[in-house]
C-alpha positions, 0 to 999 in steps of 0.5 A: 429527459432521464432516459438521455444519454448525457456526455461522456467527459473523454468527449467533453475534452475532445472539444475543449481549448487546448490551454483548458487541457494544458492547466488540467495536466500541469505543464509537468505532464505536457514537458513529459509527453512532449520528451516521449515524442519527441516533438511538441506533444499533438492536440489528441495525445494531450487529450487522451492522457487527460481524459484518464488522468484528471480526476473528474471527481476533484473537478466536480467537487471543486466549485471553480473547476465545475463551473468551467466544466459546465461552461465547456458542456454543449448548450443542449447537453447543459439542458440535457443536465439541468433537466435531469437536475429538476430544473422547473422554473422559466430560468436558463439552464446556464443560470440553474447550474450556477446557482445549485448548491451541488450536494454530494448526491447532485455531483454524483448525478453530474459525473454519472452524466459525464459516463462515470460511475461513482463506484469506490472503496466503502469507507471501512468500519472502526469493528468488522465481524466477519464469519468464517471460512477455510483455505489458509495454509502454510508451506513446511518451513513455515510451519517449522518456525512457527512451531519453534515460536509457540514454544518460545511465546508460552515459556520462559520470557514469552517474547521471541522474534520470527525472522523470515526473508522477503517473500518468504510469508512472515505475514501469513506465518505470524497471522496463524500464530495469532489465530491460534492464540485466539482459538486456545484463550477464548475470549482474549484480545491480541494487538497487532502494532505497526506503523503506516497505513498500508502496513496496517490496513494490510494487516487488518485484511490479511488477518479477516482472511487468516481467520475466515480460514482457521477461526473458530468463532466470530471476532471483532477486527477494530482499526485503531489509526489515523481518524479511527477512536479509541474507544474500547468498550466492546473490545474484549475478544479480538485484534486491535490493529493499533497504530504506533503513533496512534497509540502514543497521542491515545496514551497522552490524551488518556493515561488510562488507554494503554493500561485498559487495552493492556489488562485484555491483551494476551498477545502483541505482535509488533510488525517491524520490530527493528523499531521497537526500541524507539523510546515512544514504541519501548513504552507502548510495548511495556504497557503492553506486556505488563500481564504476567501471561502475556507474550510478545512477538516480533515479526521481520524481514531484517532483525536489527534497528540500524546498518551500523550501530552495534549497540542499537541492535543489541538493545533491540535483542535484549528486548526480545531476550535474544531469541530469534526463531528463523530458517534453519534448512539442512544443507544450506547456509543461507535460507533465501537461497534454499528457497530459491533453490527450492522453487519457494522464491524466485531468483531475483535481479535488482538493479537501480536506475538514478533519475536526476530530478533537479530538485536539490533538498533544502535545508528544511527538507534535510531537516524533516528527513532526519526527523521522519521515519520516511520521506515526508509526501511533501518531498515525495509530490514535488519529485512525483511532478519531475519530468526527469524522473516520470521519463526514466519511470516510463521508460524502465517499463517500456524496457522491461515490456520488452521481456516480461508479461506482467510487470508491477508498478508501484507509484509515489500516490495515487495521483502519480499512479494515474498519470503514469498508467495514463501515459503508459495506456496513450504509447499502447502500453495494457496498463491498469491501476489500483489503489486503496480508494478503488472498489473490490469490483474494479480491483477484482476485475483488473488483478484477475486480468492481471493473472490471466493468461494473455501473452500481450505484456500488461502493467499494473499500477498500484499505490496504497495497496501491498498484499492482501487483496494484490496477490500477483504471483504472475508478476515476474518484474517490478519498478519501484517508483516509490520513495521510501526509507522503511526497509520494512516497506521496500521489502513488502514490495519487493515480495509481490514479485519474488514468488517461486513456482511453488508460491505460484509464481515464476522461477525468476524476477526483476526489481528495478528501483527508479531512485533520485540520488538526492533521497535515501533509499534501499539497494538489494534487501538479501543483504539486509536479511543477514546484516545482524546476525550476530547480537542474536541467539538463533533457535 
């Protein structure tokens, strides 16, 4: 009975009722299929998009959905699965599954039944010691800037802004900023602040990577977000990639956390500086640099808080002590354009495409706008089920197709993602995805795919993922099908495709950004990176 092969979930729904299929995907998704062919969306389409965008998974966890899933096996199949179970008493098989409790090692046994591995992204640690190793380089203006930031960091006000443009490695540059600091303050601590998951989880990769290459000892990496503690009691030599909303509700529960973390922290490093004048982020930074010795770095594509507010930016300069270390290339106005000149960047090609969801804002959605900093999930799952807006996402890729070989997506979730890549894969689209829940292998094995040199065009869909671990070089398109009010997070996607041929990229690239006129969004981020020069003193 072990030995058996079980029944693949793709063949369960091949024989399931059609209203079966139709609720698993949501009439949302049926309307979608149906305006793609133009008619009433077939029995097997309807089948091939659900097999890969239902969550076996979800339908295994949840108590209802199991038990309709294990109505529609075949009697012997449910023998089959009972058995492997541990099924020994006199009792159907029908009856035995109804009344397991279905642990997590059981619901595992039953999607391995069903052909599917359980192979996900392990839960990552609160404290990472990882050993090194070398390969972490910086291109000539980078080591420039980077030289012109020590300077500022250990003399005078010991706070300096590193402004580098889209693409342009302001992470890469900023991390060997942090992993000489470390080597020359042994031991030490150095706070890297941010805000968002992916953001900080970028962060905390990213640096692992930095200083397997350029370290000189083994370092604690701690995660501070979201349900990540607090607890500082072994952290005296390392990064603590920190939250800013983390650090705010630490600070109210425990009035002594900012000060403890503060009195082993030599460098912070705040990652979007344009909030740092935030009244909650100002007393998280005060805390911080309270030691006489310690410096304070601010990192950005697009130095200024607001598009308008004069006062805002000055501030936000005055915090720093108006110095700003950015790209200074002879003969050259405008550094981005030396880049793309140079074959560091790629010519790029923005435009948007609006996508009328028919979903107009409440009142109440117009309220959370204004008090979030970016667009609440709530609002991002609703406009994620238009049928409208998934069309002209469709059909963007479908055009681009046409004249790219590798093309990003980069989607509103992770369920967003897998419905998308599932239709694009049911038109004869290669379309793959990652996100942060999947395993090193399944990414490893698709980015490679994704680099290689197959002339057929293939679109890789991501969510949750940025940089680190997504280095794409030979992505020469984008769409971008994720809302977003963080300039700071539009840019980072923007850079996956804005490598030149000396990045390993390609001499030109094309962003479209699928917008609903209802939501805020970003147009092309180059205008952004000069909009407040002049609140700053350039060095």
């Amino acid at each position: 009975m072990i030995d058996s092969p079980g029944i693949a979930f793709r063949t369960v729904l091949a024989t399931a009722p059609v209203p079966y299929v139709r609720r698993l995907l949501g009439e949302h998704v049926c309307e979608l299929l149906e305006l793609l062919q133009g008619s009433k969306a077939d029995d097997d389409a309807l089948r091939t998009v659900a097999a890969s965008a239902v969550s076996a998974e979800q339908l295994v966890a949840d108590p209802d959905e199991r038990s309709q899933l294990l109505q529609l096996l075949p009697p012997n199949k449910r023998e089959e699965l009972a058995g492997r179970l541990g099924q020994a008493s006199s009792t159907s098989a029908t009856t035995f599954l109804a009344d397991l409790d279905w642990s997590l090692e059981q619901r595992r046994l039953l999607l391995g039944f069903l052909g599917l591995v359980v192979d996900r992204a392990p839960e990552l640690p609160v404290s990472v010691l990882r050993p090194v190793a070398p390969t972490y380089g910086l291109f000539p203006y980078q080591r420039t800037a980077a030289s012109k930031v020590r300077r500022l960091l250990y003399s005078g006000e010991r706070r300096t802004v590193l402004h580098l443009p889209t693409g342009g490695g302001k992470t890469r540059t900023g991390m060997n900023l942090v992993c000489d600091h470390l080597r020359q303050h042994e031991p030490t601590v150095v706070v890297w602040l941010a805000r968002g998951q992916e953001l900080l989880e970028q962060a905390a990769l990213e640096f692992e990577r930095a200083w397997a290459a350029l370290g000189n000892r083994e370092l604690s990496v701690v995660r501070m977000w979201g349900d990540h503690p607090t607890d500082l009691d072994h952290i005296n030599d390392g990064v603590v990639i920190l939250g800013l909303d983390k650090a705010g509700a630490a600070a109210k529960s425990d009035q002594t956390f900012l000060d403890c973390l503060a009195l082993r922290t030599t460098l912070t490093v705040f990652d979007e500086t344009h909030q740092a004048i935030a009244p909650t982020y100002r007393r998280v930074l005060d805390a911080l640099t309270l030691r006489s010795d310690s410096s304070l770095l601010g990192l950005t594509a697009t130095p200024g808080r607001t598009w308008a507010d004069i006062a805002e930016d000055e501030r936000l300069a005055e915090l720093f002590a108006r110095q700003k270390v950015m790209l200074d290339i002879e003969g050259y106005d405008n550094p981005v354009t030396a880049l793309i000149e140079q074959g560091y960047l790629a010519r790029p090609t923005f435009r948007t495409v609006a996508a009328e969801s028919g979903r107009k804002l409440s009142a109440h959605d117009r309220r959370r706008l204004a008090a979030s900093f970016d667009i609440p999930d709530a609002i991002i799952d609703r406009l994620a089920e238009s049928v409208q807006w998934n069309l002209q996402i469709v059909r963007t890729v479908l055009d681009l197709s046409a004249h790219h070989r590798r093309i990003l997506l980069f989607a509103a979730s992770v369920k967003h993602s897998r419905l998308i890549t599932a239709i694009l894969s049911m038109l004869g689209i290669d379309a793959e995805q990652v996100t942060a829940e999947s395993s090193v292998r399944h990414r490893d094995r698709v980015i490679s795919r994704f680099k290689g040199p197959g002339a057929r065009p293939m679109v890789l869909s991501n969510f949750g993922v940025l940089t680190t671990g997504f280095d794409a070089p030979a992505a020469s398109a984008a769409v971008i099908a994720r809302p977003t009010r963080s300039l700071v997070l539009y840019s980072q996607m923007v850079g996956r495709v804005i490598r030149g041929p000396k990045a390993g990229g390609t001499p030109t690239c094309e962003v479209v950004t699928v917008v609903d006129p209802e939501l805020p969004g970003f147009g092309d981020v180059a205008q952004a990176f000069t909009n407040w020069e002049d609140v700053w003193r350039t060095l």
